[in-house]
N, C-alpha and C positions, 0 to 999 in steps of 0.2 A: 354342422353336426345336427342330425334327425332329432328332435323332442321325442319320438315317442316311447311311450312307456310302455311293457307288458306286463300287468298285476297278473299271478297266479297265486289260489287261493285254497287254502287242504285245512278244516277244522279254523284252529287259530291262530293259523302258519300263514303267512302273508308275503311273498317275493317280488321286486323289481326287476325287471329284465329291462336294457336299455341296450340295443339294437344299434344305436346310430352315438351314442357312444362306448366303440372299443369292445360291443358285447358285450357288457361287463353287466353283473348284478349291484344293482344300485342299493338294492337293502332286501333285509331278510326280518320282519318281525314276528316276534312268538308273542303272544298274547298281549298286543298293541309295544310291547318292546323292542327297540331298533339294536339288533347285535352287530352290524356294519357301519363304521366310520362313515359320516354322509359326507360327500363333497364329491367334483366332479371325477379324481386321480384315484377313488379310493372304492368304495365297496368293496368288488370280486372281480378283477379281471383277469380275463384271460393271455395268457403267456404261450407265445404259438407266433412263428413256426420255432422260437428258440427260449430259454427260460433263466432266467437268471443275464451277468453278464457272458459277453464274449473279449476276450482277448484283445483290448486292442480297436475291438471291429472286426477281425478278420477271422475268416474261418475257411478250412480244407473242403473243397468241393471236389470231390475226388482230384485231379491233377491241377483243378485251378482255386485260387487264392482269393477267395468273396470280401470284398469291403462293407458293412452297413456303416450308416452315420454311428458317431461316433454321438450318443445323448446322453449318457452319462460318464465323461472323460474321466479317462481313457479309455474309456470302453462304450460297448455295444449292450443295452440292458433290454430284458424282455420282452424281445419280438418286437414285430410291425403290425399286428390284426389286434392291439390295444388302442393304435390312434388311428384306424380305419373305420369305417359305416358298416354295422355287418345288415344283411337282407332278414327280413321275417320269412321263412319259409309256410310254418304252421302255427296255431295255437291252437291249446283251448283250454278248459278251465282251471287245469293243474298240469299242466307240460306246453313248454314251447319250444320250437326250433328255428334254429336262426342261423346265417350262414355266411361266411365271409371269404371272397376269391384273393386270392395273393395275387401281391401287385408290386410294384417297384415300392423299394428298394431292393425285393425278394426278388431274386434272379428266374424263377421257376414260374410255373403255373400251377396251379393246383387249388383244393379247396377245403377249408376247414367248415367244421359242421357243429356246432352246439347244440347238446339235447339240455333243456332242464325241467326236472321232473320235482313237482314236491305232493309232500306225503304231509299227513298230520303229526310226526313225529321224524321227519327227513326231508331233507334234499338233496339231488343226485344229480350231480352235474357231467356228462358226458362229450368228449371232443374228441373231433377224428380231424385227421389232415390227408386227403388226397391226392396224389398227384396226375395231370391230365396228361403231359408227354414223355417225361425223363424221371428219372431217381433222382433225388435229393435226401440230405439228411435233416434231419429236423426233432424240436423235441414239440411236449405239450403240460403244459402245468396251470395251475390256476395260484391265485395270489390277494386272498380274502384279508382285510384290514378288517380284524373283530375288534370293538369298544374294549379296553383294556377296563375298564368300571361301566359297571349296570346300574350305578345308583347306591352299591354295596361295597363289598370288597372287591377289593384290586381283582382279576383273575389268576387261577391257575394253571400251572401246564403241567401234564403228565404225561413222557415219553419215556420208550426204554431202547432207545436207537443201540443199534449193535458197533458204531462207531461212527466218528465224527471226522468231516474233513479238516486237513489241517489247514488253514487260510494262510495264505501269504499277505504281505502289507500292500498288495494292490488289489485285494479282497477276492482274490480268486485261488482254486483250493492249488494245493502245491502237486496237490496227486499221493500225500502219506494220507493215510487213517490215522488216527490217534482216540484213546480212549473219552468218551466225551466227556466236555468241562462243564462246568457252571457258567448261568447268562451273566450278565444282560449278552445274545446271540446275534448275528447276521450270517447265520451258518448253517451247512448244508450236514446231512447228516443220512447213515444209511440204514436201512431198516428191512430187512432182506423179505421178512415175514410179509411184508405189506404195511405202508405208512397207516399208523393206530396212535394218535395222538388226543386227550382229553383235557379241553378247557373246564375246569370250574370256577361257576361268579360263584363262591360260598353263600347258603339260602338262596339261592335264585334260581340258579341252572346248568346244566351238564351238558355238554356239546362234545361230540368224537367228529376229529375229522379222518376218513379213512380211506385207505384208494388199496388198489392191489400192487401200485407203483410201489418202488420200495427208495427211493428219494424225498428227503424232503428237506426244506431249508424253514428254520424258524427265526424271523427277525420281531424283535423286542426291544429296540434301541430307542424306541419312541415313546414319549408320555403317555400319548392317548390311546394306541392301539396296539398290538400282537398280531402279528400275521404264520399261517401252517401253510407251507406252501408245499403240496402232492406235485411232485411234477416227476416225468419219465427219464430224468436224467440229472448228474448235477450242474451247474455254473462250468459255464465252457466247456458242457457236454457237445457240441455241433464239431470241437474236434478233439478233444479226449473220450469219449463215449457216445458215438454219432449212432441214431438209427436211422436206418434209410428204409424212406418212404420210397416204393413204386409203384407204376399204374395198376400193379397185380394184387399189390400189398398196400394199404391205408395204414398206419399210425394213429392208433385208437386208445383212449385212456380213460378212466373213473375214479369219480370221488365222489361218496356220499357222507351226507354232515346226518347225523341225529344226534337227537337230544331228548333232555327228560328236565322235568321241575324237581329238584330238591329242598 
């Protein structure tokens, strides 16, 4: 695994980019405050080319029957371009690009692309999935561990999802909606308008996470942190709600985080 780091820097908005591990954003601080879970499994990764679990491992590739390793039994959890090396394409003082070819276990070729842009009041994180010879289906999401305490109160969450899926006891949705419940969550939920979700630390800070995807999953089962996960599809979307990427068509997705001090 690559060390190196990409600092980008907007006012007193401070982001880690980490290329050579999984792509993932290693931390995000506002005013010398760390909002990301530090450790290696945690910040901000990326979930690409599938999100959430899959089935099993296995998924419908049009006629044929795809195996991934099975790394969180029984099932298949959040892609393969999180425990890959992705390349630095570009930087510079507030936006970098970085980019990662799929490779086995992924059956396909093709390439994922990460833009991340910050602002003195946002960050915008963009992925795309390419394909170089054939169609495949694929999702893309990202899966940010925010500090559940800033040093203050607990955080809060504020969504108005238009319905929740209903999870089966192998934590994958059965395929009903049902009205959503009350947490603690590991649940995928749908928001048709576009995912608009707002963390607040009380006295400290206001965070929206937002995308035009209209999936998101919110897990809070943990002590230390809350994760808002935008992603284009739900848990065993590659074969209940598969997009298919082709050479003609890329699989492109958005999330921007802003925030304000209250």
């Amino acid at each position: 695994m690559s060390n190196e780091e990409i600092t980008l820097t907007a006012g007193d908005a401070e982001v880690s980019v980490l290329p050579g591990n999984g792509g993932r954003i290693g931390g995000l601080r506002i005013g010398g405050v760390e909002l990301l879970r530090q450790g290696e499994r945690y910040g901000c990764f990326p979930m690409v080319p599938w999100c959430g679990r899959i089935r099993e491992g296995r998924f419908l590739d049009g006629a044929t029957v795809r195996q991934m390793p099975v790394n969180s039994p029984p099932h298949a959890i959040h892609g393969t371009a999180r425990d890959g090396a992705w390349r630095t394409a570009r930087v510079s003082g507030d936006e970098a690009v970085i980019t990662y070819d799929l490779a086995d276990p992924w059956p396909h070729r093709g390439r994922v692309t990460q833009v991340v842009t910050l602002a003195e009041d946002s960050l915008t994180l963009t992925m795309s999935v390419e394909a170089y010879d054939d169609s495949f289906p694929a999702q893309i999401g990202w899966h940010p561990w925010f500090h559940r305490n800033l040093g203050g109160e607990d955080v809060r969450l504020d969504f108005k999802p238009a319905w929740q899926e209903e999870r089966g006891a192998d934590h994958l949705p059965t395929g009903n909606r049902v009205d959503p419940g009350a947490g603690p969550w590991d649940d995928c939920f749908g928001m048709p308008g576009g995912v608009d979700v707002t963390l607040t630390w009380p006295g400290q800070l206001q965070l929206k996470v937002a995308s035009r995807e209209e999936w998101v999953v919110v897990y809070d089962e943990q002590a230390e942190a809350v994760c808002v996960e935008p992603q284009t599809g739900p848990p065993n979307g590659l074969n209940t709600l598969p997009r298919l990427v082709t050479p003609l068509e890329p699989l492109e997705a958005t999330t921007t985080w802003s925030w304000r001090r209250i």
